[in-house]
N, CA, C and O atoms as a GROMACS GRO file, in nm:
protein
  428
    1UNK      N    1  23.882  27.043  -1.290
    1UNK     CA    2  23.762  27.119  -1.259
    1UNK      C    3  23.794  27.218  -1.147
    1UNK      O    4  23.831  27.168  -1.041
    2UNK      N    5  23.785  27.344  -1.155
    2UNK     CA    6  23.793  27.480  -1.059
    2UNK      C    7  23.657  27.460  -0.959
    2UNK      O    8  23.538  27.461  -0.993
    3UNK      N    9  23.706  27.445  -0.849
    3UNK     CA   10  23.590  27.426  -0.755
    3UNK      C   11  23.522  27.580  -0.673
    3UNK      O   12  23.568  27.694  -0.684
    4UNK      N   13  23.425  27.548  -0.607
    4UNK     CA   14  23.414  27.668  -0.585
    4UNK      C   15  23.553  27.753  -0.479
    4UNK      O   16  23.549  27.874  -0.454
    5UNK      N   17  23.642  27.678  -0.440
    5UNK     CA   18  23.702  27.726  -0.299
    5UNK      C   19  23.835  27.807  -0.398
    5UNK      O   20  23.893  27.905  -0.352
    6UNK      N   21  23.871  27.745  -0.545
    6UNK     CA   22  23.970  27.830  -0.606
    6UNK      C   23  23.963  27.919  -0.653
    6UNK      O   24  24.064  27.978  -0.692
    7UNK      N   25  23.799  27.982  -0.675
    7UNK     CA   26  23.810  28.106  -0.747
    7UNK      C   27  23.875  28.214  -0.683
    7UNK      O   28  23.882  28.236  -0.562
    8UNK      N   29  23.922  28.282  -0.780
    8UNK     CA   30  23.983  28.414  -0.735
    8UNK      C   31  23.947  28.520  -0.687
    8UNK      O   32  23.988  28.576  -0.586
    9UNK      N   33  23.848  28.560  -0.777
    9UNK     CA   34  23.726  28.682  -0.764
    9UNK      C   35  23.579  28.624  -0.673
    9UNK      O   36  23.575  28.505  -0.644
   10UNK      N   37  23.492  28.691  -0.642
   10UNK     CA   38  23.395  28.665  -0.540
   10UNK      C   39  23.293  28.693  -0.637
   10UNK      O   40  23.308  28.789  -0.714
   11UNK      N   41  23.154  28.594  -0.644
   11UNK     CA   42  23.088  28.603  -0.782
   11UNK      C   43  22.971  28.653  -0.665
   11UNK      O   44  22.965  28.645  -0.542
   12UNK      N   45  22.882  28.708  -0.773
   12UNK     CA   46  22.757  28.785  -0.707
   12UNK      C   47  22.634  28.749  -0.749
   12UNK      O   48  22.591  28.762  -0.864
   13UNK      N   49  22.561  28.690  -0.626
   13UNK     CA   50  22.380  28.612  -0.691
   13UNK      C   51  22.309  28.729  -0.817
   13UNK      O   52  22.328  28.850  -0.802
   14UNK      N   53  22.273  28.705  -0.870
   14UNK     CA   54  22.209  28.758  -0.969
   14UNK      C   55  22.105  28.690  -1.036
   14UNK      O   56  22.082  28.583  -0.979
   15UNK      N   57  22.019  28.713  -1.154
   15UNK     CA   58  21.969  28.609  -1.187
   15UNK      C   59  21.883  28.731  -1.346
   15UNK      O   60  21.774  28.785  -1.365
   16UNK      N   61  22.005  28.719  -1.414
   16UNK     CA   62  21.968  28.793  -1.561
   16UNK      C   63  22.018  28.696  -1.681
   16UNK      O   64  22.117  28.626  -1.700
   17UNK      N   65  21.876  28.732  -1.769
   17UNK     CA   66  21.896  28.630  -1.876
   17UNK      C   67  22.028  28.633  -2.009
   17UNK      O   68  22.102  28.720  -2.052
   18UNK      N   69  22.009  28.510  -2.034
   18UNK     CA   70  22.158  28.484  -2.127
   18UNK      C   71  22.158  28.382  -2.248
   18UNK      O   72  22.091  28.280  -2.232
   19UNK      N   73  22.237  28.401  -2.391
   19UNK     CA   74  22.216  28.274  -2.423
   19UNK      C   75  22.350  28.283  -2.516
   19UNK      O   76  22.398  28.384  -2.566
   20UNK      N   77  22.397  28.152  -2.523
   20UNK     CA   78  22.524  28.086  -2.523
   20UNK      C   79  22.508  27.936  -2.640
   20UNK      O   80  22.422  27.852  -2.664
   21UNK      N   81  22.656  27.972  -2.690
   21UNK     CA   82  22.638  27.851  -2.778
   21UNK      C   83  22.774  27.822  -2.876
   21UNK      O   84  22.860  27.908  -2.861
   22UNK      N   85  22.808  27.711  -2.978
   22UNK     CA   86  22.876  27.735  -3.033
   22UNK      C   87  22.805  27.701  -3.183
   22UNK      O   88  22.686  27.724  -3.202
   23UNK      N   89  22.892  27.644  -3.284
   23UNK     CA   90  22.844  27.600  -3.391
   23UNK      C   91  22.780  27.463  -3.369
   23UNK      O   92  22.740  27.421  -3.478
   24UNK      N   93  22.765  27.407  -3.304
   24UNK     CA   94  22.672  27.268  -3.312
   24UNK      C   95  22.559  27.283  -3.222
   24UNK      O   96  22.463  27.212  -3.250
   25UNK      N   97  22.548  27.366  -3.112
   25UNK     CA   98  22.500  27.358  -2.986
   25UNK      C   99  22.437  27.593  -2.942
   25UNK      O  100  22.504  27.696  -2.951
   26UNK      N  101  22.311  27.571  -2.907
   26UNK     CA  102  22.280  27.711  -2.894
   26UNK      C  103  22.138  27.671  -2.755
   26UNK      O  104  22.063  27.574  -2.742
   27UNK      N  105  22.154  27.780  -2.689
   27UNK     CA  106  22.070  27.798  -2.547
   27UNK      C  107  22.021  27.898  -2.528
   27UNK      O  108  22.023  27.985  -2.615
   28UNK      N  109  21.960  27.919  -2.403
   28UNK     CA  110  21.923  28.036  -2.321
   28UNK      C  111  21.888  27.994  -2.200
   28UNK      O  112  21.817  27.897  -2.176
   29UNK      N  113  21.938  28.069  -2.119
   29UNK     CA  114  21.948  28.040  -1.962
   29UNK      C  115  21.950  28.160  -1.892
   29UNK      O  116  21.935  28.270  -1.946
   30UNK      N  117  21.972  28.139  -1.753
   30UNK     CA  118  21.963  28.277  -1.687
   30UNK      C  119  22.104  28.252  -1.610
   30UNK      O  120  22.152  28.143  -1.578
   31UNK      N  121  22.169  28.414  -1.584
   31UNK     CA  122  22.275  28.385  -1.447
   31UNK      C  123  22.264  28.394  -1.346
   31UNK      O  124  22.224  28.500  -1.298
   32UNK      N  125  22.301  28.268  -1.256
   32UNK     CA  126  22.235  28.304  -1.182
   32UNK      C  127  22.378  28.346  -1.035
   32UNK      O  128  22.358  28.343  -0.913
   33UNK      N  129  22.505  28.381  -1.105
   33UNK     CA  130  22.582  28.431  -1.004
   33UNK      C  131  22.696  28.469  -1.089
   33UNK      O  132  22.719  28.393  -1.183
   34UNK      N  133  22.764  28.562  -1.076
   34UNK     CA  134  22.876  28.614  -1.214
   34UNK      C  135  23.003  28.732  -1.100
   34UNK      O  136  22.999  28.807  -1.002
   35UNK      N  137  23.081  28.689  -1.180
   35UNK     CA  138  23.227  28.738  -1.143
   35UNK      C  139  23.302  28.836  -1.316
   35UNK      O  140  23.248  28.828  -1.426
   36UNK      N  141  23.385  28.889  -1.296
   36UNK     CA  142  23.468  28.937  -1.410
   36UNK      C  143  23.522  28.857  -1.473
   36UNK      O  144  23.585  28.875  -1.577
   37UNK      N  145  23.499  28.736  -1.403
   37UNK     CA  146  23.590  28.632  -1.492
   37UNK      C  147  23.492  28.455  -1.516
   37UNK      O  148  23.529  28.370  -1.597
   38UNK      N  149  23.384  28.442  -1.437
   38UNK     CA  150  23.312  28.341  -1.482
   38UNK      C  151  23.159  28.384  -1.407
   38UNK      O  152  23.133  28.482  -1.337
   39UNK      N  153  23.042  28.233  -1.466
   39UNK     CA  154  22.910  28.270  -1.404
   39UNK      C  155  22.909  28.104  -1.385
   39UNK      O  156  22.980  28.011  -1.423
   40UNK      N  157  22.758  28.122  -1.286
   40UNK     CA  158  22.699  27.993  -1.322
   40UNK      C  159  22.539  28.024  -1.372
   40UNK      O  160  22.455  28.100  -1.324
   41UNK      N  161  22.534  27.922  -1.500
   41UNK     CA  162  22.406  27.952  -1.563
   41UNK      C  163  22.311  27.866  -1.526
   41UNK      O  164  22.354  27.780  -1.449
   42UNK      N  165  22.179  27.855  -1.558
   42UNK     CA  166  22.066  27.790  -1.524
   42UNK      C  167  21.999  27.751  -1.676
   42UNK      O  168  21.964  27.843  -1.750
   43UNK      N  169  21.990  27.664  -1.701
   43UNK     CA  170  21.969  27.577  -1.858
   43UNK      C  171  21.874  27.460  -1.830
   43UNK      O  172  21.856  27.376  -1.742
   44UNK      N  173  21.819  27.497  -1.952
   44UNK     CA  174  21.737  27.296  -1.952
   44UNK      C  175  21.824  27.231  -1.989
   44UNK      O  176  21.856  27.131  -1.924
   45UNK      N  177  21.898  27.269  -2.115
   45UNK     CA  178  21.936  27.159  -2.185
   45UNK      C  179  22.098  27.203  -2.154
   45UNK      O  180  22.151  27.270  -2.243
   46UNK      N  181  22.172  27.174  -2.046
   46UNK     CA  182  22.319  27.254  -2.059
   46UNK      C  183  22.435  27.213  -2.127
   46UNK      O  184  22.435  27.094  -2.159
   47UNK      N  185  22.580  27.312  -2.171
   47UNK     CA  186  22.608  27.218  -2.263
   47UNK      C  187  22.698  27.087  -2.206
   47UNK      O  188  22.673  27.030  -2.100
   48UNK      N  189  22.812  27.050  -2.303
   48UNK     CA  190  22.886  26.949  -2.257
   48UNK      C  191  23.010  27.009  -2.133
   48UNK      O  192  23.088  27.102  -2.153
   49UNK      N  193  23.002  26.931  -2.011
   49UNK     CA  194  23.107  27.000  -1.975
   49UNK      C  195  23.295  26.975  -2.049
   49UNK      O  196  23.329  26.872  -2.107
   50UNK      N  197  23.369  27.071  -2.030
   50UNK     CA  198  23.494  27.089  -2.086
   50UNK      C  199  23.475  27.112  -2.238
   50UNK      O  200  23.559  27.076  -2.320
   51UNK      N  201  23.302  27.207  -2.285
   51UNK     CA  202  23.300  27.229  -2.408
   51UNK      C  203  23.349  27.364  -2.423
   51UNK      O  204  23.404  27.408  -2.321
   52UNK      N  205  23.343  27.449  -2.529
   52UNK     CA  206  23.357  27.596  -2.538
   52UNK      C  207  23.252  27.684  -2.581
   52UNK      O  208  23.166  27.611  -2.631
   53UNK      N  209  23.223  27.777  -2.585
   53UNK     CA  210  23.084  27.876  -2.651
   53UNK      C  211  23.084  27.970  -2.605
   53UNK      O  212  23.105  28.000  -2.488
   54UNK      N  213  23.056  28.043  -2.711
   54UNK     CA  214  23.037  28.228  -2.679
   54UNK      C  215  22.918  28.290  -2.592
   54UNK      O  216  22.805  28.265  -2.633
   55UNK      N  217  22.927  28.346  -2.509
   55UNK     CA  218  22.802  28.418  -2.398
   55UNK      C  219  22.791  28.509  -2.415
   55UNK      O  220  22.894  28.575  -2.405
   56UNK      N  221  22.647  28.593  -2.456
   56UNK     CA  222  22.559  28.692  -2.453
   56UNK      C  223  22.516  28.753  -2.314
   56UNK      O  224  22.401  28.713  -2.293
   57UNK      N  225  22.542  28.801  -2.251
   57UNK     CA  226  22.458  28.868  -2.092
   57UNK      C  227  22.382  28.966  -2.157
   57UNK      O  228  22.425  29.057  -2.228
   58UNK      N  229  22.251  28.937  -2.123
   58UNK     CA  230  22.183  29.055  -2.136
   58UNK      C  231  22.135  29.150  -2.006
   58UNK      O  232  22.090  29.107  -1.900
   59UNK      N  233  22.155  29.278  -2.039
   59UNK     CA  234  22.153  29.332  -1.904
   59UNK      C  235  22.068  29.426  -1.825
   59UNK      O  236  22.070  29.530  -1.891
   60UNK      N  237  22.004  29.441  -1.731
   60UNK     CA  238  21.878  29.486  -1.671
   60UNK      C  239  21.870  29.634  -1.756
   60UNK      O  240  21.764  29.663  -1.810
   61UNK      N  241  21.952  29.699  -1.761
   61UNK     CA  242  21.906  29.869  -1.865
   61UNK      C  243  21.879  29.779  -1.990
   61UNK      O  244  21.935  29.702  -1.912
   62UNK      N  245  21.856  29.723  -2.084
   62UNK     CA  246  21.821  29.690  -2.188
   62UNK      C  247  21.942  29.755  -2.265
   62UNK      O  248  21.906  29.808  -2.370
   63UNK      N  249  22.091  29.764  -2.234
   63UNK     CA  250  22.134  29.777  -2.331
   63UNK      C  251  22.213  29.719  -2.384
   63UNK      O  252  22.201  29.609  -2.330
   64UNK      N  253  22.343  29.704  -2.503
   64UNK     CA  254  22.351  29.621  -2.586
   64UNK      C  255  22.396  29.487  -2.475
   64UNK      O  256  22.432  29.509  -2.360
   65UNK      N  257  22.389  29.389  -2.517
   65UNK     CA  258  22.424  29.292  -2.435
   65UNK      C  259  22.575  29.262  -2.427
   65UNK      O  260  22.644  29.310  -2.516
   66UNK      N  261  22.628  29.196  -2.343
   66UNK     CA  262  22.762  29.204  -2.303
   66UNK      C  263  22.810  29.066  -2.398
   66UNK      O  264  22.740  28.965  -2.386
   67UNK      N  265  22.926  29.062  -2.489
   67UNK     CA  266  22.954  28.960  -2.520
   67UNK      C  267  23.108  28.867  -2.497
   67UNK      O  268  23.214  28.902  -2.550
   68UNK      N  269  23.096  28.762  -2.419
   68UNK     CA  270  23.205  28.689  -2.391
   68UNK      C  271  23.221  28.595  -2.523
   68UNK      O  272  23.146  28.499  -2.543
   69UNK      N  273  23.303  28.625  -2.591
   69UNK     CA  274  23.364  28.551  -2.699
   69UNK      C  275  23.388  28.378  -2.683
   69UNK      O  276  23.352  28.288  -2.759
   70UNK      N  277  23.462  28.373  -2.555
   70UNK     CA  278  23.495  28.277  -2.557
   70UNK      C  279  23.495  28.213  -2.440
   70UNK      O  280  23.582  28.268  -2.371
   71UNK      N  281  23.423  28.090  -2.354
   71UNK     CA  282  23.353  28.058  -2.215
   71UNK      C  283  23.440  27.918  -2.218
   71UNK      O  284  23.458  27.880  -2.334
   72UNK      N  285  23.485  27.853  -2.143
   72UNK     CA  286  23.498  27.747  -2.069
   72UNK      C  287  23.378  27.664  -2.006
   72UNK      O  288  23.315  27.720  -1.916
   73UNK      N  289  23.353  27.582  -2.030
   73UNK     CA  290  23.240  27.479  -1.984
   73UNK      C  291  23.278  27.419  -1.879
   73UNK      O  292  23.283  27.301  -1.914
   74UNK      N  293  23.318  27.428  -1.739
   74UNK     CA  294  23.388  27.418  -1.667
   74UNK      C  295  23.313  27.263  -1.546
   74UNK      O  296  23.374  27.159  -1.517
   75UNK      N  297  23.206  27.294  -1.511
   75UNK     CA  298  23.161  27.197  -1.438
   75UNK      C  299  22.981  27.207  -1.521
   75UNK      O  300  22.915  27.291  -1.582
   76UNK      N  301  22.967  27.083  -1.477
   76UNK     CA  302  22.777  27.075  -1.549
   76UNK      C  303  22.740  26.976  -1.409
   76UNK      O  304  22.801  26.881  -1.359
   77UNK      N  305  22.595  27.053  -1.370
   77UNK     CA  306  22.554  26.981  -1.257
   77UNK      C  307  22.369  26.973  -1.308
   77UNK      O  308  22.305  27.078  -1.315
   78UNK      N  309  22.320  26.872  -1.331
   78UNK     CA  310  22.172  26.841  -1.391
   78UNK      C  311  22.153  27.016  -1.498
   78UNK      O  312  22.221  27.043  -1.597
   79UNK      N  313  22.061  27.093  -1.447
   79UNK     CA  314  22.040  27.160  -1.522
   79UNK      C  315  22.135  27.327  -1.503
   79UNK      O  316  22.109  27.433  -1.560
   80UNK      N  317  22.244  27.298  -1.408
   80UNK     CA  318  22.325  27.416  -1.403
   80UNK      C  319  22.458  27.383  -1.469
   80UNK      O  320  22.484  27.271  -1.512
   81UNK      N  321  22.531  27.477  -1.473
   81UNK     CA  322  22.670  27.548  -1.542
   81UNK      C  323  22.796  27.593  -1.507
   81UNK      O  324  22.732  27.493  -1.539
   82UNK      N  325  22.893  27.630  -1.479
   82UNK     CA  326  22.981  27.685  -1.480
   82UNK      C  327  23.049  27.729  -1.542
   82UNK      O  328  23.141  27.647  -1.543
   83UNK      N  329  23.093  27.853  -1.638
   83UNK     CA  330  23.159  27.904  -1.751
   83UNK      C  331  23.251  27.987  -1.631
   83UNK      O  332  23.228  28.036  -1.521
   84UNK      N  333  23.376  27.972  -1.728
   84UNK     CA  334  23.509  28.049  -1.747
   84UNK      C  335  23.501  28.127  -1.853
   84UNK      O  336  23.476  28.096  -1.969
   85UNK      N  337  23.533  28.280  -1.785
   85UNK     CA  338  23.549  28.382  -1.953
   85UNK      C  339  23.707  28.354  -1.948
   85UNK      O  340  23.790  28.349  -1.857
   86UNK      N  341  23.712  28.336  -2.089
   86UNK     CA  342  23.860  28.294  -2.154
   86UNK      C  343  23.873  28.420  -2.171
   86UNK      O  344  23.921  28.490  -2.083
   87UNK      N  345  23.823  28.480  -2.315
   87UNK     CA  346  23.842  28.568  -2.414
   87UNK      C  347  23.770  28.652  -2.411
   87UNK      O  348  23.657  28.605  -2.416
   88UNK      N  349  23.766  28.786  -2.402
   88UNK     CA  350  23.673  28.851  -2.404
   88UNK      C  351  23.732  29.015  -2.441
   88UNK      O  352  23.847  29.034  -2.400
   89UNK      N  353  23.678  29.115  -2.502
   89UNK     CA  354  23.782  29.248  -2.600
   89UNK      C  355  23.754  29.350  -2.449
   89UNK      O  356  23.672  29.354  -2.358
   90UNK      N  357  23.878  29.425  -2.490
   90UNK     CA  358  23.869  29.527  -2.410
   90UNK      C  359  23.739  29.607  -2.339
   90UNK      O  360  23.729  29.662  -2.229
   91UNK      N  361  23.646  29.590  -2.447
   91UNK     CA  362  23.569  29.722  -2.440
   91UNK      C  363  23.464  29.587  -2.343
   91UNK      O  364  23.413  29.605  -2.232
   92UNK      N  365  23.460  29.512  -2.393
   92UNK     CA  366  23.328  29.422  -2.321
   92UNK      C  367  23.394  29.405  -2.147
   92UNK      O  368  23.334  29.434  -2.043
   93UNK      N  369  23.516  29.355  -2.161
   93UNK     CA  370  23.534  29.308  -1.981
   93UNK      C  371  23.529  29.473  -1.906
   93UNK      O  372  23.526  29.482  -1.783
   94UNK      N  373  23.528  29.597  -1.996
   94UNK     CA  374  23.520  29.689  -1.910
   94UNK      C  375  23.371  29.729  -1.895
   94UNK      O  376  23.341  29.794  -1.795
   95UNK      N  377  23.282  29.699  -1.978
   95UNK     CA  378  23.151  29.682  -1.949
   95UNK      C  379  23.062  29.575  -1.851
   95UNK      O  380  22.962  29.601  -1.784
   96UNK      N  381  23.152  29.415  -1.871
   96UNK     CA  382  23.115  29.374  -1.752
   96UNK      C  383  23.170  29.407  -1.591
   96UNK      O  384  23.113  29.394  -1.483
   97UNK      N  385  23.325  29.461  -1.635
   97UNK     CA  386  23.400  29.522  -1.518
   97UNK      C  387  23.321  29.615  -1.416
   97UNK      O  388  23.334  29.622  -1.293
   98UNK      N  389  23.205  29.709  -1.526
   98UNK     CA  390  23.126  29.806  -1.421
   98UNK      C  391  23.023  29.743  -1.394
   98UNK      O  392  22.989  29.752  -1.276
   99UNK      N  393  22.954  29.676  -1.468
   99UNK     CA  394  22.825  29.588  -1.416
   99UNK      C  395  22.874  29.501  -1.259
   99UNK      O  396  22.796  29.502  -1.163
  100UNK      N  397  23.008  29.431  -1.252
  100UNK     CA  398  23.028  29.394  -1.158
  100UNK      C  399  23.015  29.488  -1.046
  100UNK      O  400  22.930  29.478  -0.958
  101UNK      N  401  23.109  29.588  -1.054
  101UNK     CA  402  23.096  29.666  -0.965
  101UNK      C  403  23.016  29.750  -0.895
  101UNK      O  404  23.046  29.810  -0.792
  102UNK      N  405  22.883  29.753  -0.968
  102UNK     CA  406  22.735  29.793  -0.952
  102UNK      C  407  22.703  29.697  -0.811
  102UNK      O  408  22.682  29.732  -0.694
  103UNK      N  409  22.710  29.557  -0.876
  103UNK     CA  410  22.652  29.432  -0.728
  103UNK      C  411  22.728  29.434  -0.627
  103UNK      O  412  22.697  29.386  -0.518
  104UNK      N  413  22.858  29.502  -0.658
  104UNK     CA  414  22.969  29.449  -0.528
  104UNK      C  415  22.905  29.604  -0.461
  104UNK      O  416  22.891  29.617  -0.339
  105UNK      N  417  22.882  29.678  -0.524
  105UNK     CA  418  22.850  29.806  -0.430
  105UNK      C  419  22.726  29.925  -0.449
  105UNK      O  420  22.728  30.048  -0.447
  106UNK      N  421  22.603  29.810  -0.472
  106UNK     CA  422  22.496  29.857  -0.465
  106UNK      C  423  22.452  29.991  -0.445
  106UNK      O  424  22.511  30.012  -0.339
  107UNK      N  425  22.383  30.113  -0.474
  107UNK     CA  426  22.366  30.211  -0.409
  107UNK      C  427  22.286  30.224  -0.370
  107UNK      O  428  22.266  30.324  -0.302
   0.00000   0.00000   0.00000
């Protein structure tokens, strides 16, 4: 389990909705803190930890939503989350790449 003291990148409070899932298992939650490389979500029902599932960010302009292919289920705490982006295509980590960079430097 990656605790908070190993991450690499510095994740940023936020709190935009999301929903995540694989073939047995589907949600919606909010984020409520996100990095280029993981979030932690807010869920009723969250999934298994050390499961896998694809993440949707949807994002404050209403436009297309950001998709992480492939998430790490990393820690589960009652109704919160921790995802690892594994996998994710060029074009999306450079879309979340600028969304990050929006929170790290507000205007």
């Amino acid at each position: 389990m990656m605790s908070k003291n190993n991450r690499k990148l510095r994740r940023f409070a936020i709190q935009v909705p999301c929903t995540f899932g694989n073939h047995t298992y589907k949600a919606k939650g909010t984020i409520l803190n996100l990095s280029a490389q993981g979030c932690a979500v807010m869920t009723v029902q969250p999934p298994s930890a050390l499961s896998y599932l694809a993440l949707q960010i949807d994002l404050p302009d209403n436009t297309t939503p950001i998709e992480i292919e492939l998430a790490g289920v990393r820690w589960v705490s009652e109704q919160r989350c921790g995802l690892e982006f594994i996998r994710i295509s060029p074009e999306m980590a450079n879309r979340l790449g600028s969304f990050v960079a929006v929170l790290e430097h507000p205007a």
